[in-house]
C-alpha positions as CSV (number, residue, x, y, z in Angstrom):
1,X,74.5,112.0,97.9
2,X,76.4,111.7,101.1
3,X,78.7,109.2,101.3
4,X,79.6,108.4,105.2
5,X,80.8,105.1,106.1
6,X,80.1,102.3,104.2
7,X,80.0,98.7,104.6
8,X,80.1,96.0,102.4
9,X,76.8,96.3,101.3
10,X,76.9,99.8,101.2
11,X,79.7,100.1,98.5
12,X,78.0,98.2,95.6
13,X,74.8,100.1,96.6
14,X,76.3,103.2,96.7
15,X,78.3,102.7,93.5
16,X,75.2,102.2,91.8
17,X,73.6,104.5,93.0
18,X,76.3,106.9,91.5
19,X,76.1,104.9,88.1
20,X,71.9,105.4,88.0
21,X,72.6,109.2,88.6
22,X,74.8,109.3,85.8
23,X,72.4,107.7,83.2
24,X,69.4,110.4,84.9
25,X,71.8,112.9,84.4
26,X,72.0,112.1,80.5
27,X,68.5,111.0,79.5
28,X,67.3,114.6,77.9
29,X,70.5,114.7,75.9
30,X,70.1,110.7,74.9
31,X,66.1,111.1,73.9
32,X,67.1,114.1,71.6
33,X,68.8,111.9,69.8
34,X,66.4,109.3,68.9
35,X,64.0,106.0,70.1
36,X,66.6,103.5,68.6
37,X,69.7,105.7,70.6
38,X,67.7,105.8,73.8
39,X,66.7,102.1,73.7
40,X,70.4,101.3,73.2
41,X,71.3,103.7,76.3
42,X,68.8,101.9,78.1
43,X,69.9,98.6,77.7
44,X,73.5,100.0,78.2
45,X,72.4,101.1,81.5
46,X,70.5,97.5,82.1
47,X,73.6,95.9,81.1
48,X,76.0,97.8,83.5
49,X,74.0,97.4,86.5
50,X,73.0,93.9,86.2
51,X,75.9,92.3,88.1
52,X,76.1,93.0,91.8
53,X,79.6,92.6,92.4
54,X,80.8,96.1,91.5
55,X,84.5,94.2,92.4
56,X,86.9,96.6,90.4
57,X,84.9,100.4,91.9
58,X,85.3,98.8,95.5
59,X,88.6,97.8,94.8
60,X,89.4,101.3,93.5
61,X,87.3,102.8,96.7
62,X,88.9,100.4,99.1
63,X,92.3,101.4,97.4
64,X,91.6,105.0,98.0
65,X,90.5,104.3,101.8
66,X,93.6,102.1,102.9
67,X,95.8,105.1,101.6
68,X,94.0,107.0,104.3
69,X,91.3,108.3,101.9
70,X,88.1,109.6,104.6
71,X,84.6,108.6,103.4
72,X,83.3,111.6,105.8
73,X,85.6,114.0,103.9
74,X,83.7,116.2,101.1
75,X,85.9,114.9,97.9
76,X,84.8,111.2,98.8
77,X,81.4,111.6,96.9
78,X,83.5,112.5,94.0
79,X,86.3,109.2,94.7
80,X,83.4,107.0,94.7
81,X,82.0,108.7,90.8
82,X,85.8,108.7,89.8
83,X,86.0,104.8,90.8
84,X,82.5,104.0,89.0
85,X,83.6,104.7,85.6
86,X,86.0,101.4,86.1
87,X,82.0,99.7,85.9
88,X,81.6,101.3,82.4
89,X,85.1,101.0,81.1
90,X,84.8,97.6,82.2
91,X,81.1,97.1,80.2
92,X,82.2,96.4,76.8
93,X,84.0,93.0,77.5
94,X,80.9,91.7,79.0
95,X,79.0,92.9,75.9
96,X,81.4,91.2,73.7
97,X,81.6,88.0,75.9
98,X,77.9,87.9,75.7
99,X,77.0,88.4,72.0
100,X,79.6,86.5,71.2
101,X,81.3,84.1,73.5
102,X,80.4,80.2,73.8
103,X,78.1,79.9,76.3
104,X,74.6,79.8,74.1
105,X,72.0,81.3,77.1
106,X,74.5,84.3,77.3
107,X,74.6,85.0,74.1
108,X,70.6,84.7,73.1
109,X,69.9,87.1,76.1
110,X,72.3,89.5,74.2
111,X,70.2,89.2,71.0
112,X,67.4,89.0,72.2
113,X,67.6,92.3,74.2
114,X,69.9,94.4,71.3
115,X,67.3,97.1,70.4
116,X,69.3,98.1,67.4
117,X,67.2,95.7,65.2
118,X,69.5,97.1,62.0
119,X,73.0,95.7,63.7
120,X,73.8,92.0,64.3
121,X,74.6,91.4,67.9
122,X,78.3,92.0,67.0
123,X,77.9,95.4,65.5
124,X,75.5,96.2,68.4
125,X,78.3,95.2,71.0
126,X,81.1,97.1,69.1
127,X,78.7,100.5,68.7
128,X,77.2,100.2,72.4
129,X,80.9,99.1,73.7
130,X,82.2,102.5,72.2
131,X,79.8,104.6,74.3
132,X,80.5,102.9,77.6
133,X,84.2,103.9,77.2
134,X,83.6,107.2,76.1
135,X,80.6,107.7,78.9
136,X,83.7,106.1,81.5
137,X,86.2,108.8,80.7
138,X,83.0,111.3,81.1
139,X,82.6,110.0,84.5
140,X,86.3,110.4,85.7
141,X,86.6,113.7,84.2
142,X,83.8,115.1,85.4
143,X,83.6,113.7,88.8
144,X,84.7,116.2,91.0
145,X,88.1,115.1,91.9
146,X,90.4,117.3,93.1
147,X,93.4,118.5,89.8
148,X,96.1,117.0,92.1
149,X,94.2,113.5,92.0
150,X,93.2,114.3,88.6
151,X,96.6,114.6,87.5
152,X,98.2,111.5,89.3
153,X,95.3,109.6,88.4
154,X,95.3,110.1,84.2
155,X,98.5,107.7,83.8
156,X,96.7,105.0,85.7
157,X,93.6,105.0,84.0
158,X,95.3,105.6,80.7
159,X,97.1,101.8,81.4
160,X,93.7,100.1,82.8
161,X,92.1,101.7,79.5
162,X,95.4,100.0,77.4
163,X,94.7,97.1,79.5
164,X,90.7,97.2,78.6
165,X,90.9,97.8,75.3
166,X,93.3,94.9,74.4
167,X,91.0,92.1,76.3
168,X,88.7,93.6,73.6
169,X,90.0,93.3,71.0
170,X,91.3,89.6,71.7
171,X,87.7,88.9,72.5
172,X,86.3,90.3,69.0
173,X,89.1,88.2,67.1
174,X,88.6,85.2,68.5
175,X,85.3,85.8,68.1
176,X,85.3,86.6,64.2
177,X,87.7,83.7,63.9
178,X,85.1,81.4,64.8
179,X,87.7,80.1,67.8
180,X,85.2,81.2,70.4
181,X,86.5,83.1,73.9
182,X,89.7,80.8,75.3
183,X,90.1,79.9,78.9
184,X,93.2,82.4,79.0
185,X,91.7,85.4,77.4
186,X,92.4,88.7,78.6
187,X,96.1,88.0,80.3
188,X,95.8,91.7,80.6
189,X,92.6,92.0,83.0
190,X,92.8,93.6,86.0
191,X,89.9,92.8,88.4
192,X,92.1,94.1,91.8
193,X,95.5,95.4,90.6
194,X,94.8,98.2,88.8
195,X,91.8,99.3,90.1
196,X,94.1,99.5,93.5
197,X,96.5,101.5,91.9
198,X,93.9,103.8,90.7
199,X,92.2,104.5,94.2
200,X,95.7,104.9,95.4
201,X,96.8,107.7,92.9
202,X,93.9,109.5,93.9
203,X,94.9,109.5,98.0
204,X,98.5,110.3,96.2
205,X,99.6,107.3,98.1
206,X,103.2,105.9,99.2
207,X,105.0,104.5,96.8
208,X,105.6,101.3,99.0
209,X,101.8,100.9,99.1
210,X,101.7,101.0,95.7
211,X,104.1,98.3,95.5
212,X,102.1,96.5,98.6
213,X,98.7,96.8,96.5
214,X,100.6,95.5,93.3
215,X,102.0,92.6,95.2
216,X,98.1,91.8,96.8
217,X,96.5,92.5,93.5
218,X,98.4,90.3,90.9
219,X,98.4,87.6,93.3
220,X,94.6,87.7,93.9
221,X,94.1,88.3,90.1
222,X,96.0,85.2,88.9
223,X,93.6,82.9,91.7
224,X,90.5,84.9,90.0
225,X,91.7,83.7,86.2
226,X,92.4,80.0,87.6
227,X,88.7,80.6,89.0
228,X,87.2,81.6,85.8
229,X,88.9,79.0,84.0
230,X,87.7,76.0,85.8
231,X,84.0,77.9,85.6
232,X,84.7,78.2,81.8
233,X,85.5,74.3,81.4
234,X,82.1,73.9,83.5
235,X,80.4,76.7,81.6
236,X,81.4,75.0,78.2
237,X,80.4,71.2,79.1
238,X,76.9,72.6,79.5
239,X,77.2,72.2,75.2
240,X,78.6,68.7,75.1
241,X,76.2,66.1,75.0
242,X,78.1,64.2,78.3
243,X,77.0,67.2,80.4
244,X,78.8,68.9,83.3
245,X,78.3,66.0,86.0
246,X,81.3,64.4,84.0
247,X,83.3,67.1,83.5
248,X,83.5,67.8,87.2
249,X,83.5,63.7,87.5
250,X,86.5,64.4,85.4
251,X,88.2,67.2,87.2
252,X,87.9,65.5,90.6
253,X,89.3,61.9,89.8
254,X,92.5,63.7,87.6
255,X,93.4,65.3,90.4
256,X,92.8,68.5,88.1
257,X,90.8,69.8,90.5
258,X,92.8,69.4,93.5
259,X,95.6,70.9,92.3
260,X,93.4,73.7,90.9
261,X,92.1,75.1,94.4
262,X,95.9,74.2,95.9
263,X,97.2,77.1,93.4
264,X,94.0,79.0,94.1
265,X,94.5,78.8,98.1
266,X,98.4,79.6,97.7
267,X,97.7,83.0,95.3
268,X,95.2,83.9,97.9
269,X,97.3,83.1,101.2
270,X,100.4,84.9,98.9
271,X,97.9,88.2,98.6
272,X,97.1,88.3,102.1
273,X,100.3,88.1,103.5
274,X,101.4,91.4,101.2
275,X,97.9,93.2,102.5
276,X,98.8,92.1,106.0
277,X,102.5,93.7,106.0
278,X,101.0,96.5,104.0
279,X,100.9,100.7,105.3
280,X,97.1,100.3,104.3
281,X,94.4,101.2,107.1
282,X,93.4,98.2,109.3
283,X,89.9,98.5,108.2
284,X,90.3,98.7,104.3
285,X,93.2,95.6,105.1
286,X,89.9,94.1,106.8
287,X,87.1,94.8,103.7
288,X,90.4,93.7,101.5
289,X,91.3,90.4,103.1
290,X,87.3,89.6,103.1
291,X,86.6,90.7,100.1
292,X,89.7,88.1,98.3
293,X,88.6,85.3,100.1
294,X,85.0,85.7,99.1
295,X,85.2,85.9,95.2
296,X,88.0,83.0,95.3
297,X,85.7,80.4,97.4
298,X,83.4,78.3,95.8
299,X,83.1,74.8,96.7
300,X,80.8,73.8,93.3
301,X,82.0,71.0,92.7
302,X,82.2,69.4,95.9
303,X,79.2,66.6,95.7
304,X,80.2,65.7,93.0
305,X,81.6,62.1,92.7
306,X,82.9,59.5,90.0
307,X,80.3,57.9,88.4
308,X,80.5,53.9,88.5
């Protein structure tokens, strides 16, 4: 597959286009091994390419681009598999959110796709959750990458797997506590940061990029959790008998909401102002600037109005 330039569009499409050739790639070895393993694979693979997003592989790309990374240059085929494996890695919190988190349609689509009828939905997201990490240090290791990159790249993925593993394992304990997921799980998520950091060790970038890709990337990750939490108080009023219309009733006569999208706004403007003074190229600073301001927009709630 020839990379080339790529445009928005292009990156999630050529991200999972990388992701589809890895599960091709694997399907003798996966049939060998049984109906019940292969229908778990598939669904794995169903379940990793169902979101369209692909946010933390474009961050990584756009990480390794701003650092001076060239999508014409031979090694970017193997950048953009290296930066794919953050989709896996990333696979098993969705599984866990999904078989076992509050929201009632996401979890009976879970169940009722698990094809391994023998485990609960739990057991199925712990086994299937297992392979997608394994299968995402598969795909770093064997994607091509230079042993330079390789080498500056292991500590970073080592800390976004640290990072991974314990929003896991917060999720399954909540879970098995009967608490449900809280609107402050996973402190340790990284939709931008890391995966900046990580297309960044592989260009073998400048430390004060680094630092001006950290500075960018917490701020925009703190605007995405107040995001998701004000989603999540939506999300879980679709269970309450007074349905979301006065929740977000609610939100907007408090004053909640207001201030909500004032921290949002000042995160973002906070994040742009790093990218801007940033060494990065002026294009990835472009694709990065767009690309915060679109996942923190969303103007849901904005008809809505107290009831009388």
């Amino acid at each position: 597959m020839a990379v080339g330039h790529l445009g928005p569009a292009g990156e999630a499409a050529a991200i999972e286009a990388v992701i589809r050739d890895f599960f091709a790639e694997r399907r003798a070895e996966v049939d060998a091994l049984g109906q019940a393993f292969a229908a778990a694979v598939a669904d794995l693979e169903a379940h990793v390419l169902r979101g369209a997003e692909r946010a933390r592989s474009t961050f990584a790309w756009l990480g390794w681009l701003g650092a001076g990374g060239d999508p014409r240059d031979p090694v970017a085929k193997a950048v953009l598999s290296a930066c794919a494996g953050l989709e896996l890695l990333h696979a098993p919190i969705m599984f866990h959110g999904h078989a076992t988190g509050t929201p009632g349609l996401l979890r009976a689509r879970f169940v009722a796709s698990n094809p391994v009828r023998r485990f609960s939905a739990r057991e199925a997201a712990v086994l299937m959750g297992h392979l997608a990490r394994i299968w995402a240090d598969v795909m770093v290791r064997a994607s091509g990458l230079p042993e330079d990159a390789q080498a500056r790249v292991r500590p970073v993925w080592s800390a976004i797997r640290s990072s991974n593993l314990i929003e896991q394992v917060e999720l399954i304990s909540l879970a098995y506590d009967g608490e449900g997921p809280g609107p402050r799980l996973g402190a340790g998520s990284s939709a931008a940061e890391r995966p900046l950091r990580f297309g960044a060790a592989i260009a073998g970038a400048r430390m004060d990029l680094v630092a001006a890709y950290a500075a960018f990337g917490a701020e925009l990750d703190e605007a995405l959790r107040l995001r998701d939490d004000l989603l999540g108080a939506l999300v879980g009023a679709d269970l309450l008998a007074d349905g979301p219309a006065e929740v977000r009733a609610a939100l907007v006569g408090s004053g909640a909401l207001e201030h909500i999208e004032f921290q949002i706004a000042r995160r973002v403007t906070r994040a742009l102002a790093a990218l801007e003074q940033s060494g990065a190229t002026a294009g990835a600073k472009d694709r990065l600037a767009a690309l915060a301001v679109e996942m923190t927009r969303w103007d849901g709630l904005a008809p809505v109005s107290t009831p009388r």
